[in-house]
PDB file of the backbone (N, CA, C, O) and the ligand in Angstrom, with CONECT records:
HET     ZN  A 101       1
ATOM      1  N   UNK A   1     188.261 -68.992   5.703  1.00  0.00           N
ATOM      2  CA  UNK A   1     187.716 -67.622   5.629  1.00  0.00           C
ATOM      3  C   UNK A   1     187.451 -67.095   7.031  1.00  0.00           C
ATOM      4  O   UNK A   1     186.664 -67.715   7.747  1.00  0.00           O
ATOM      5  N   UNK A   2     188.009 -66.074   7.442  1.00  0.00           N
ATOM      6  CA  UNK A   2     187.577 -65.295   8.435  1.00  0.00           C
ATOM      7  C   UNK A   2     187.210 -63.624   8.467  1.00  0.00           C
ATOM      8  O   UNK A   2     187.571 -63.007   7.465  1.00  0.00           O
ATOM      9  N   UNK A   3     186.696 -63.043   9.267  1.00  0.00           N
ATOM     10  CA  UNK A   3     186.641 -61.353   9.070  1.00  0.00           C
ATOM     11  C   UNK A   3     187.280 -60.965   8.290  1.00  0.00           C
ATOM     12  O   UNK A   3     186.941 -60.755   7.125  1.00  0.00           O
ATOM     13  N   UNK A   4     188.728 -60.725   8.946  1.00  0.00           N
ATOM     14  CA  UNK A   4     189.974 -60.147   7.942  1.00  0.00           C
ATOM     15  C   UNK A   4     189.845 -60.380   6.475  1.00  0.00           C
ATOM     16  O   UNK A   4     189.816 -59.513   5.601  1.00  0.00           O
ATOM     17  N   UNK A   5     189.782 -61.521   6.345  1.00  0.00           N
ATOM     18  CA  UNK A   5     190.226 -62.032   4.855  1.00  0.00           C
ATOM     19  C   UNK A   5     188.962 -61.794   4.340  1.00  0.00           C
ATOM     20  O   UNK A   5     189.193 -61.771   3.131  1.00  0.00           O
ATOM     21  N   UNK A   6     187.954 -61.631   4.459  1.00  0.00           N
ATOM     22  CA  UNK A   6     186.548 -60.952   4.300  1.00  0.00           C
ATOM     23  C   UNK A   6     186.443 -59.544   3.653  1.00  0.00           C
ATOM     24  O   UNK A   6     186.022 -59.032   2.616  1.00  0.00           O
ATOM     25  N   UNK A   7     187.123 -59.146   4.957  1.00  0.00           N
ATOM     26  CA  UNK A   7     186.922 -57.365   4.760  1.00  0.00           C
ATOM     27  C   UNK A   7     188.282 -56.839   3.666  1.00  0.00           C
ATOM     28  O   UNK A   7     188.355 -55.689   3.234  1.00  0.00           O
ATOM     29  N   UNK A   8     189.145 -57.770   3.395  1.00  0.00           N
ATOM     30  CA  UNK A   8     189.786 -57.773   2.817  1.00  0.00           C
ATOM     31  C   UNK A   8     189.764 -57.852   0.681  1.00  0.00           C
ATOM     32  O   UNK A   8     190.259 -57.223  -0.254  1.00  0.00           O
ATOM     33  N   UNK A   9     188.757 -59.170   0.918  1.00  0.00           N
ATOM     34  CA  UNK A   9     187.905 -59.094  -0.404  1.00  0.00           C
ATOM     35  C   UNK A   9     186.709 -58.305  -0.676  1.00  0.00           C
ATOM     36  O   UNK A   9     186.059 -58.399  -1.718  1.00  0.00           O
ATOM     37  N   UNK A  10     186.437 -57.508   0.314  1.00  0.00           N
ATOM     38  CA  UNK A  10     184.940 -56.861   0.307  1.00  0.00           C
ATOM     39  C   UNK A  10     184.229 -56.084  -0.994  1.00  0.00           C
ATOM     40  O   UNK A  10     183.055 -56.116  -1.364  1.00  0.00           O
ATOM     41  N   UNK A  11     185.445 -55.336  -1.579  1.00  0.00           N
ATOM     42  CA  UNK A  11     184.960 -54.440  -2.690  1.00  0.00           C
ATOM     43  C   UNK A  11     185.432 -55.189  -3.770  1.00  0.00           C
ATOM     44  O   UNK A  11     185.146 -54.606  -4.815  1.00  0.00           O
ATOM     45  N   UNK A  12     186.246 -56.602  -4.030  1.00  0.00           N
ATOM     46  CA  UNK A  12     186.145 -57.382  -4.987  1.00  0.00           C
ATOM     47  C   UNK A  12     185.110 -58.047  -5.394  1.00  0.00           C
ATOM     48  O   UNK A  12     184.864 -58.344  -6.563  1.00  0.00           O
ATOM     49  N   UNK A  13     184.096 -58.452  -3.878  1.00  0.00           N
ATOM     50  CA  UNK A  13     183.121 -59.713  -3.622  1.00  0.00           C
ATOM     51  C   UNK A  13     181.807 -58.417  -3.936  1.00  0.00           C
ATOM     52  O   UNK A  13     180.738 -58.906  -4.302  1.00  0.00           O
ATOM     53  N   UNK A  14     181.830 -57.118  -3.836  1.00  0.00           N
ATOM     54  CA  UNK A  14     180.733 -56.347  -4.409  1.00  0.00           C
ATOM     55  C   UNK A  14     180.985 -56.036  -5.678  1.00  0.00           C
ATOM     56  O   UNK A  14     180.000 -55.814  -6.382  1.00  0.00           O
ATOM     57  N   UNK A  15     182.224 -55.948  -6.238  1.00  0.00           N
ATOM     58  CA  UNK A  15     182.274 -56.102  -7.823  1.00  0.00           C
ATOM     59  C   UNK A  15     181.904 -57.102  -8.494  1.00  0.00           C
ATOM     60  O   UNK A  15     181.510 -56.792  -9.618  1.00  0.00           O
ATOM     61  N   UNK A  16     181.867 -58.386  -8.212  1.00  0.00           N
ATOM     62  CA  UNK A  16     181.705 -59.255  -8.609  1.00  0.00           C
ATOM     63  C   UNK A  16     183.515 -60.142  -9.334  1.00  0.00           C
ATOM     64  O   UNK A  16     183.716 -61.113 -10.063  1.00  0.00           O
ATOM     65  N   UNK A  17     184.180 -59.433  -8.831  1.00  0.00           N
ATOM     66  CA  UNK A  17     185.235 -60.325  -9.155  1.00  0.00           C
ATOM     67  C   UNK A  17     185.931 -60.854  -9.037  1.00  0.00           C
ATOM     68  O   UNK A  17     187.047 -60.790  -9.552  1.00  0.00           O
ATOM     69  N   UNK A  18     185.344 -61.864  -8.016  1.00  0.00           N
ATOM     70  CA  UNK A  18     185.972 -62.506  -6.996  1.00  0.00           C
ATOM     71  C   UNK A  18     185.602 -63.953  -7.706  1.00  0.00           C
ATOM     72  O   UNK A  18     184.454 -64.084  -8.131  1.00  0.00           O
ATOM     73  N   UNK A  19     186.578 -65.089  -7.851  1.00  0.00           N
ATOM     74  CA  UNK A  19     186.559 -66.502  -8.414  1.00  0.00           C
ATOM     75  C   UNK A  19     185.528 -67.502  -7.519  1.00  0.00           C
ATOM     76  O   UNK A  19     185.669 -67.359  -6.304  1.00  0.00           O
ATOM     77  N   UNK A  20     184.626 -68.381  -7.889  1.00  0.00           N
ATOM     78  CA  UNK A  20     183.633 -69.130  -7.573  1.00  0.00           C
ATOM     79  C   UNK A  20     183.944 -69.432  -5.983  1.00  0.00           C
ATOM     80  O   UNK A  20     183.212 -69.129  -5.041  1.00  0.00           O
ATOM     81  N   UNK A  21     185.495 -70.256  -5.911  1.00  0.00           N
ATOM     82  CA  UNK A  21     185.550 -70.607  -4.895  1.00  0.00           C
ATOM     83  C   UNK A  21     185.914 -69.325  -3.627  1.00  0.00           C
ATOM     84  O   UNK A  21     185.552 -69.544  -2.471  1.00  0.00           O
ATOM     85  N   UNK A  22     186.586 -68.123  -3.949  1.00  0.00           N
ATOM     86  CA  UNK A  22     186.250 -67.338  -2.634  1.00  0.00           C
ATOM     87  C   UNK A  22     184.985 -66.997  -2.391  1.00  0.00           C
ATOM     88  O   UNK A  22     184.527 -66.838  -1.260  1.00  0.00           O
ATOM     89  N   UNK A  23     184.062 -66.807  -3.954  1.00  0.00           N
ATOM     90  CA  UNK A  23     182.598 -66.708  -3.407  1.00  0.00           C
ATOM     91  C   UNK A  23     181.970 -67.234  -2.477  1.00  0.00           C
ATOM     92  O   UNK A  23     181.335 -66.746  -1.542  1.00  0.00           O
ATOM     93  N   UNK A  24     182.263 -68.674  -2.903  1.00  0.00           N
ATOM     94  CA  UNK A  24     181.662 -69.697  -1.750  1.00  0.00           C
ATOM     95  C   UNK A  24     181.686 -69.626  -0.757  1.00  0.00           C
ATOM     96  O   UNK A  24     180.695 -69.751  -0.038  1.00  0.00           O
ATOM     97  N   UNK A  25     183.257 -69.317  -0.225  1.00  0.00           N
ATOM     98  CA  UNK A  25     184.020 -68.930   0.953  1.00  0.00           C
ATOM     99  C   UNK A  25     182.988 -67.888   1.677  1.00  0.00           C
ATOM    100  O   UNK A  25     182.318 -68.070   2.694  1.00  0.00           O
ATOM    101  N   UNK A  26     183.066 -66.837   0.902  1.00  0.00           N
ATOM    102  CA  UNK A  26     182.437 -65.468   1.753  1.00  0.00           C
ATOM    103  C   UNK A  26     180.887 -65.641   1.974  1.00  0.00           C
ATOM    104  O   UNK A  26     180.298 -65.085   2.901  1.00  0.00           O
ATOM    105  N   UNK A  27     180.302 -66.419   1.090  1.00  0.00           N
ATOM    106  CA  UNK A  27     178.917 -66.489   1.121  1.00  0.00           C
ATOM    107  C   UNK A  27     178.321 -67.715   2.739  1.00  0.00           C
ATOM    108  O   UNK A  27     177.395 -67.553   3.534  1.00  0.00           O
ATOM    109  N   UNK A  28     179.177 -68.640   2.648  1.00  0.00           N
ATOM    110  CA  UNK A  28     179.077 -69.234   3.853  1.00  0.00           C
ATOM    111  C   UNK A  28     179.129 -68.600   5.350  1.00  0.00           C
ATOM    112  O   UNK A  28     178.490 -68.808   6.382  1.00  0.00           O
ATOM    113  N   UNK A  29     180.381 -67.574   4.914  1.00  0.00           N
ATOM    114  CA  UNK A  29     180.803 -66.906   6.271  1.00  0.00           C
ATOM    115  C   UNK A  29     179.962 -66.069   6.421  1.00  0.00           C
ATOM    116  O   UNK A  29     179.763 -65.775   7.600  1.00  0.00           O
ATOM    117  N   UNK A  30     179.274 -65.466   5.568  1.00  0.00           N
ATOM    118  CA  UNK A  30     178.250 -64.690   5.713  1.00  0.00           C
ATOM    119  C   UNK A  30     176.602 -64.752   6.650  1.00  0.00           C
ATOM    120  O   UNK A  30     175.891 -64.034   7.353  1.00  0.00           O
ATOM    121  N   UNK A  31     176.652 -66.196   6.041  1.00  0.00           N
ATOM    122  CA  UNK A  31     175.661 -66.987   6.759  1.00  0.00           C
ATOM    123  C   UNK A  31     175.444 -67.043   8.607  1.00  0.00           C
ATOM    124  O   UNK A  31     174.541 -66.974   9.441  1.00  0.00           O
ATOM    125  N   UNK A  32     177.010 -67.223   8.525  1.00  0.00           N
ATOM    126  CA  UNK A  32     176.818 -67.792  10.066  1.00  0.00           C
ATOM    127  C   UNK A  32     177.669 -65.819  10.918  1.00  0.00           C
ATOM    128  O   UNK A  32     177.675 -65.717  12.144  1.00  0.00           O
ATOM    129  N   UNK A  33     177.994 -65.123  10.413  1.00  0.00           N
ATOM    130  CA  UNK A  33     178.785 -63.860  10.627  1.00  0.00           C
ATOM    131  C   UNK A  33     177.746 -62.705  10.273  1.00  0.00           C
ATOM    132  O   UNK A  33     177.387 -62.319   9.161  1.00  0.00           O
ATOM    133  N   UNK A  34     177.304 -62.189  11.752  1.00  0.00           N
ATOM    134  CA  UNK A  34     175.971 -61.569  11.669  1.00  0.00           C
ATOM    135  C   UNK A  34     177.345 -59.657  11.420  1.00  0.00           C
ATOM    136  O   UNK A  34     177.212 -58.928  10.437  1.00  0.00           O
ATOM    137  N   UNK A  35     178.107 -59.451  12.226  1.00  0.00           N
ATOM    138  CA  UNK A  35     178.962 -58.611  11.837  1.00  0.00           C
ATOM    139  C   UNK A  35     179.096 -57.917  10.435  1.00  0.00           C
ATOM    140  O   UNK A  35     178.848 -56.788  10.010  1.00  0.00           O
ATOM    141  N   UNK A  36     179.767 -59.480   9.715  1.00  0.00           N
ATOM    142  CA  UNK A  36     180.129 -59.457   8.415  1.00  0.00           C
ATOM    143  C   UNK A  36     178.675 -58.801   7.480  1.00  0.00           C
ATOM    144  O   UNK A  36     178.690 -57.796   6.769  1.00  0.00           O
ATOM    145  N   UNK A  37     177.571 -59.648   7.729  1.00  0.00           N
ATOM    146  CA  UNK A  37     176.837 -59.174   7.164  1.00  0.00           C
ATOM    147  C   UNK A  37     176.520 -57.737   6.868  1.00  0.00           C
ATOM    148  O   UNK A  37     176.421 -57.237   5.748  1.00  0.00           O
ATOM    149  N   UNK A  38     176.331 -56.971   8.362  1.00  0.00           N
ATOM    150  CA  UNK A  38     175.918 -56.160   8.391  1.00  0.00           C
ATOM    151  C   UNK A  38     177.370 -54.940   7.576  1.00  0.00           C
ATOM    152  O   UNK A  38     177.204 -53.988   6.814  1.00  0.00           O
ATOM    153  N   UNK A  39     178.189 -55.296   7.936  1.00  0.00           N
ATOM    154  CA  UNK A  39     179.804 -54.791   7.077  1.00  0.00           C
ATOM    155  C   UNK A  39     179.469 -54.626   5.341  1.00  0.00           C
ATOM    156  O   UNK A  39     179.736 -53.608   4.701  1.00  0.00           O
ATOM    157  N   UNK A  40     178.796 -55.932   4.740  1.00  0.00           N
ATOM    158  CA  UNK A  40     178.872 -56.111   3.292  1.00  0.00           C
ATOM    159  C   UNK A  40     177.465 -55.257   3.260  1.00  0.00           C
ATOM    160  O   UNK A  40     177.141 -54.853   2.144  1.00  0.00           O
ATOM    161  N   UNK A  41     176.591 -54.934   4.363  1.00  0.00           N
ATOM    162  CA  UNK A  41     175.480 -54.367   3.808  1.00  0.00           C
ATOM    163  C   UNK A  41     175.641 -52.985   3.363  1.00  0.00           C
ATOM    164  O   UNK A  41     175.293 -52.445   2.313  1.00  0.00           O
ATOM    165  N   UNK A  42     176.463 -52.368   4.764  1.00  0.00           N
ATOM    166  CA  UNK A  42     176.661 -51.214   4.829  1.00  0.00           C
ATOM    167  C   UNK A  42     177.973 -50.817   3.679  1.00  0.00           C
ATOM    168  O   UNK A  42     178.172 -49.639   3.385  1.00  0.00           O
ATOM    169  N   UNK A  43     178.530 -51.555   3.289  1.00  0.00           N
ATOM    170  CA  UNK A  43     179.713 -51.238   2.096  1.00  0.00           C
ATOM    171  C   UNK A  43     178.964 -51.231   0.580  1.00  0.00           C
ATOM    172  O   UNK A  43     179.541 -50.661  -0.346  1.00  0.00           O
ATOM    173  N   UNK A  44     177.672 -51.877   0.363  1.00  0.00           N
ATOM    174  CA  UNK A  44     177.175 -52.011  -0.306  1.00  0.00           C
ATOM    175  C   UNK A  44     176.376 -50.609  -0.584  1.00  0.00           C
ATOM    176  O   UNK A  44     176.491 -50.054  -1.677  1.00  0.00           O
ATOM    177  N   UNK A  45     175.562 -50.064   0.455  1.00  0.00           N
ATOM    178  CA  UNK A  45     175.074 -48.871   0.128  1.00  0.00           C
ATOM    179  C   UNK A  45     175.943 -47.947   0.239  1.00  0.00           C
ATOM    180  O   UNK A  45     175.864 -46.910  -0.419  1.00  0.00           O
ATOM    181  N   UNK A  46     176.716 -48.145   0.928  1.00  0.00           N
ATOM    182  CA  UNK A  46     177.938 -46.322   0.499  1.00  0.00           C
ATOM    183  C   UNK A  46     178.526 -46.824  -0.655  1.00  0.00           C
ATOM    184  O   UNK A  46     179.378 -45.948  -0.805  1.00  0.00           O
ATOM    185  N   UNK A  47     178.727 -47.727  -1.743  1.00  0.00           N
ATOM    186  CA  UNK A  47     178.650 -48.107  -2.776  1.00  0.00           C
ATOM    187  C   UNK A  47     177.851 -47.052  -3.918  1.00  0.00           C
ATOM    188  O   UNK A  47     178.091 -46.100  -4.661  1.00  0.00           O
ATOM    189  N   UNK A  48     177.109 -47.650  -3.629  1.00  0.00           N
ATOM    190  CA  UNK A  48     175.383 -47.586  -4.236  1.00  0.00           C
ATOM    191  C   UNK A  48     175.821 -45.750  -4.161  1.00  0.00           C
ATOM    192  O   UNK A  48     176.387 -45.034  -4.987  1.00  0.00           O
ATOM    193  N   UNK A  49     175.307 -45.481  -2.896  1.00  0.00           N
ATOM    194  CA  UNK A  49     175.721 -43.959  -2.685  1.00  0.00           C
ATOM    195  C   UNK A  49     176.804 -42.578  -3.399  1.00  0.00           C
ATOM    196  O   UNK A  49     176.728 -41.377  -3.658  1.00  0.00           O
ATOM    197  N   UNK A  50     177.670 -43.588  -3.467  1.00  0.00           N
ATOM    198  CA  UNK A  50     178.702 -43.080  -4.297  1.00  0.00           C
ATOM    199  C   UNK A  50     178.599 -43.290  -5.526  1.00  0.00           C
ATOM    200  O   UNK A  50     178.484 -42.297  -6.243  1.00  0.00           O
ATOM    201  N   UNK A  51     178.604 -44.260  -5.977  1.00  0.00           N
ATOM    202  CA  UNK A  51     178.339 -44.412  -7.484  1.00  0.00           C
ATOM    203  C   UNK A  51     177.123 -43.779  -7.653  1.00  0.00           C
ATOM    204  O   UNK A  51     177.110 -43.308  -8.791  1.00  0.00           O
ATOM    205  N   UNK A  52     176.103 -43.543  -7.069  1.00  0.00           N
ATOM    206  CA  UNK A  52     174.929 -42.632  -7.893  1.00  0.00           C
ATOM    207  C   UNK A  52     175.206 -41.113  -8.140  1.00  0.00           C
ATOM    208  O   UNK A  52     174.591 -40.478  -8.996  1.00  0.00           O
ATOM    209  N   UNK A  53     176.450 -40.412  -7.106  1.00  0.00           N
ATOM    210  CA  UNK A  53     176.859 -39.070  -7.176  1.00  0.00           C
ATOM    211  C   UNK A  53     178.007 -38.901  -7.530  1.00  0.00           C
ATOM    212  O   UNK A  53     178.084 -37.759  -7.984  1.00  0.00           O
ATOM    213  N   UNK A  54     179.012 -39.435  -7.581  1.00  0.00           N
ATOM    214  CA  UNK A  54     179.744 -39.531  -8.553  1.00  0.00           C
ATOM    215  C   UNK A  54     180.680 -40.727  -8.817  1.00  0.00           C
ATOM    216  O   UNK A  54     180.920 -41.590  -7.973  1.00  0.00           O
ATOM    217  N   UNK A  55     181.168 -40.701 -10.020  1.00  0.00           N
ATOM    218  CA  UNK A  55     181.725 -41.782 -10.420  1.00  0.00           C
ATOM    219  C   UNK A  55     182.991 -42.168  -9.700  1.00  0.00           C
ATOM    220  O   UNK A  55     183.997 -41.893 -10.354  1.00  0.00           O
ATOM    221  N   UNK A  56     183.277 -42.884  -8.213  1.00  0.00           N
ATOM    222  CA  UNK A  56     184.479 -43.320  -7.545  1.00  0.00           C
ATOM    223  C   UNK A  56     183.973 -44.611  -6.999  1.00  0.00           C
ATOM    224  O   UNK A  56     183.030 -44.862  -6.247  1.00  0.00           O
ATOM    225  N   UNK A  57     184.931 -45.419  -7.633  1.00  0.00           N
ATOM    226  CA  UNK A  57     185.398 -46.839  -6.741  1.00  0.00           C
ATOM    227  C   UNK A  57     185.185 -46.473  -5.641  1.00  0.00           C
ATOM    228  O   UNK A  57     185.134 -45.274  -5.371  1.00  0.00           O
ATOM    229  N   UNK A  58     184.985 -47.560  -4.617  1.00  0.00           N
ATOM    230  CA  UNK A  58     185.034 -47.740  -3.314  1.00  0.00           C
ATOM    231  C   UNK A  58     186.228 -46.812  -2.671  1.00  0.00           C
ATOM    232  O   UNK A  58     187.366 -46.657  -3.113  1.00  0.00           O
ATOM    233  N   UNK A  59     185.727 -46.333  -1.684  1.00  0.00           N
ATOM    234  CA  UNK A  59     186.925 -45.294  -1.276  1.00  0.00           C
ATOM    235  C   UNK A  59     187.973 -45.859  -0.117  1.00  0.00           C
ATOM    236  O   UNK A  59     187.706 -46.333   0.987  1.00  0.00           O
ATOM    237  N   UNK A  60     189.093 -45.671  -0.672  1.00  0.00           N
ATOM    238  CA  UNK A  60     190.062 -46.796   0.801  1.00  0.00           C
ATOM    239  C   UNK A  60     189.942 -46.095   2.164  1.00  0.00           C
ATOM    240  O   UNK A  60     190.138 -46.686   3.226  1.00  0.00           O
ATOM    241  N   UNK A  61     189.555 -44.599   2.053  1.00  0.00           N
ATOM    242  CA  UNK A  61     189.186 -44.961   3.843  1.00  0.00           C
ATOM    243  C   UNK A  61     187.832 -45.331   4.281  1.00  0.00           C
ATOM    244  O   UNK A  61     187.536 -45.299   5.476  1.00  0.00           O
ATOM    245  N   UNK A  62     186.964 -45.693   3.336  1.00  0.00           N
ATOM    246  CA  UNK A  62     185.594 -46.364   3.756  1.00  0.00           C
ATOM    247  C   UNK A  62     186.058 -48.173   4.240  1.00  0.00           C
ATOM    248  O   UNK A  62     185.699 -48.849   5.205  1.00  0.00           O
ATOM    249  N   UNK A  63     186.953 -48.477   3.116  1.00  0.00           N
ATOM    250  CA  UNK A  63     187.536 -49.763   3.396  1.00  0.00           C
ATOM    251  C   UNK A  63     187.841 -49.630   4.985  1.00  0.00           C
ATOM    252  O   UNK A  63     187.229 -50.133   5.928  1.00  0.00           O
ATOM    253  N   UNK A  64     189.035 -48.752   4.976  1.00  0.00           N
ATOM    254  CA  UNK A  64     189.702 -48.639   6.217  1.00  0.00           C
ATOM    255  C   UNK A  64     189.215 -48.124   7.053  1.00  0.00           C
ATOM    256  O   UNK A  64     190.040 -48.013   7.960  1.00  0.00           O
ATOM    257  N   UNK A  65     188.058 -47.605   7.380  1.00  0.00           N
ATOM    258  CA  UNK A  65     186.967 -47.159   8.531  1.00  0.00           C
ATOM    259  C   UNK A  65     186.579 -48.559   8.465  1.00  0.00           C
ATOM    260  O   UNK A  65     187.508 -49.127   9.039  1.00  0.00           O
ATOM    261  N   UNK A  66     185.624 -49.569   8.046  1.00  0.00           N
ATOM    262  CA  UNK A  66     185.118 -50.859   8.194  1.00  0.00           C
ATOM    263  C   UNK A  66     186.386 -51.467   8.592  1.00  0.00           C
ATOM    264  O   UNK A  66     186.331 -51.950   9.723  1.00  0.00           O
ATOM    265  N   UNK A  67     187.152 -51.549   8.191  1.00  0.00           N
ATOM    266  CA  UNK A  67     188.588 -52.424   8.954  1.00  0.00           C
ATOM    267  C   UNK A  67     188.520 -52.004  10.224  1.00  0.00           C
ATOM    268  O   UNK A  67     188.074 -52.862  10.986  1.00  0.00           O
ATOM    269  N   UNK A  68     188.842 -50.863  10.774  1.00  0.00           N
ATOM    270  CA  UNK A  68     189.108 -50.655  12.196  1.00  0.00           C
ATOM    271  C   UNK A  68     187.991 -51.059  12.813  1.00  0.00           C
ATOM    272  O   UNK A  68     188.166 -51.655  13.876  1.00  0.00           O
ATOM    273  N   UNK A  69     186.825 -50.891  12.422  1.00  0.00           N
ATOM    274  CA  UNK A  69     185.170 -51.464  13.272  1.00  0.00           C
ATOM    275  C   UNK A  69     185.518 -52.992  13.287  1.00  0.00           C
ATOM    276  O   UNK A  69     185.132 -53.684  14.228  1.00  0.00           O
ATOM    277  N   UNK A  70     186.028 -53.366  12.562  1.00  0.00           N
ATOM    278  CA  UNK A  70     185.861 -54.957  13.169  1.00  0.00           C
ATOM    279  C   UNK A  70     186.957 -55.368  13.873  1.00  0.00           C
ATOM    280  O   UNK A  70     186.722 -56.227  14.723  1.00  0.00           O
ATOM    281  N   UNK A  71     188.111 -54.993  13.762  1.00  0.00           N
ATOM    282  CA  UNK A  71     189.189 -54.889  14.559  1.00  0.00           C
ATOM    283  C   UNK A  71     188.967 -54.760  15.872  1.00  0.00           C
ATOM    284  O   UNK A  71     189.249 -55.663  16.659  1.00  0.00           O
ATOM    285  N   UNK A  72     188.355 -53.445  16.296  1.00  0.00           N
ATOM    286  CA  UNK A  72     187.789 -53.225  17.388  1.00  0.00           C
ATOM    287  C   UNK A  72     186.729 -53.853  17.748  1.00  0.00           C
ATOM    288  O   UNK A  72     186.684 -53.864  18.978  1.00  0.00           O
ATOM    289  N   UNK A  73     185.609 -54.528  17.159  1.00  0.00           N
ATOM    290  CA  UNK A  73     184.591 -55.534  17.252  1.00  0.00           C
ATOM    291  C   UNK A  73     185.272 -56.496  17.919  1.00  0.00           C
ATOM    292  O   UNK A  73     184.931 -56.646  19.092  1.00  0.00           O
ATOM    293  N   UNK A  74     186.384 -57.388  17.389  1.00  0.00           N
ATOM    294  CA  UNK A  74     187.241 -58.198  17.553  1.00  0.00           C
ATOM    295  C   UNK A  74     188.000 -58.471  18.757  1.00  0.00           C
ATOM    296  O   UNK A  74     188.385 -59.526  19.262  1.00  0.00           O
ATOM    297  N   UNK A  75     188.152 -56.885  19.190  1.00  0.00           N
ATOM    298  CA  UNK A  75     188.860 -57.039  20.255  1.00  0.00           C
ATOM    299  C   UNK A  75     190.429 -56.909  20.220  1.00  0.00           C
ATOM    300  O   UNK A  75     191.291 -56.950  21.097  1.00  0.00           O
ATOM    301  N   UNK A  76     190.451 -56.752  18.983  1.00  0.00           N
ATOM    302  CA  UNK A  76     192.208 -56.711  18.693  1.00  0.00           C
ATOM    303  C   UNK A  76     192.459 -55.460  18.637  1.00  0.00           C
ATOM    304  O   UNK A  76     192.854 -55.368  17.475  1.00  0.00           O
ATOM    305  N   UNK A  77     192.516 -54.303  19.122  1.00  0.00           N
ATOM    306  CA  UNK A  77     192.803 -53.472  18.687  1.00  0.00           C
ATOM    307  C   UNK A  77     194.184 -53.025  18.328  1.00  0.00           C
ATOM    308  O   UNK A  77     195.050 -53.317  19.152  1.00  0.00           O
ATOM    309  N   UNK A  78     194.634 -52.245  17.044  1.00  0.00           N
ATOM    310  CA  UNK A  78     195.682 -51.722  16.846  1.00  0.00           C
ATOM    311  C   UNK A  78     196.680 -51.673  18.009  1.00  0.00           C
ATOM    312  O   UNK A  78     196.166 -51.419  19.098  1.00  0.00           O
ATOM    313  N   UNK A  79     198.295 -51.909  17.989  1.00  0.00           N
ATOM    314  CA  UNK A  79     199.242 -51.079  18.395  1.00  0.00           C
ATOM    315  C   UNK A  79     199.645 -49.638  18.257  1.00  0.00           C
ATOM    316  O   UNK A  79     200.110 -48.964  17.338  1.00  0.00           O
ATOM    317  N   UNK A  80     199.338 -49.436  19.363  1.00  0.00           N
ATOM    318  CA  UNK A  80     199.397 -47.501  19.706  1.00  0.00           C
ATOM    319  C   UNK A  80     200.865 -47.150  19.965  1.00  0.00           C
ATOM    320  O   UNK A  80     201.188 -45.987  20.210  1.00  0.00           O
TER     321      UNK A  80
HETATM  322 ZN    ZN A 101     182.841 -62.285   9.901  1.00  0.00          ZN2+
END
């Protein structure tokens, strides 16, 4: 488990439907991934946010705004 593959399960692992063992996975990385945390916190309330005003799934450029922040966190940034 790393970032990527993290931010990748993110709105599965807040649905809850993600299988025991990636749970495990993400819940560990979580532990020691002060980033990540703060990523699943903040995906969690624009969650929360959205679903209280109207009824939409996670929105893919909220996904894809949190993708580029850690990307760039990372240091990798995109090819321009
Ligand atoms: Zn991480």
């Amino acid at each position: 488990m790393n970032c990527q593959v993290l931010i990748r399960e993110i709105s599965a692992y807040l649905d809850g439907e993600l299988g025991v063992e990636t749970l495990a996975e993400i819940e560990v990385h979580l532990e020691r991934c002060k980033d990540c945390r703060l990523i699943v916190d903040t995906t969690r309330k624009t969650i929360e946010i959205y679903s209280s005003s109207q009824p939409l799934p996670l929105p893919n450029d909220v996904r894809e705004r949190l993708h580029q922040a850690l990307v760039k966190r990372l240091g990798r940034r995109p090819a321009t």
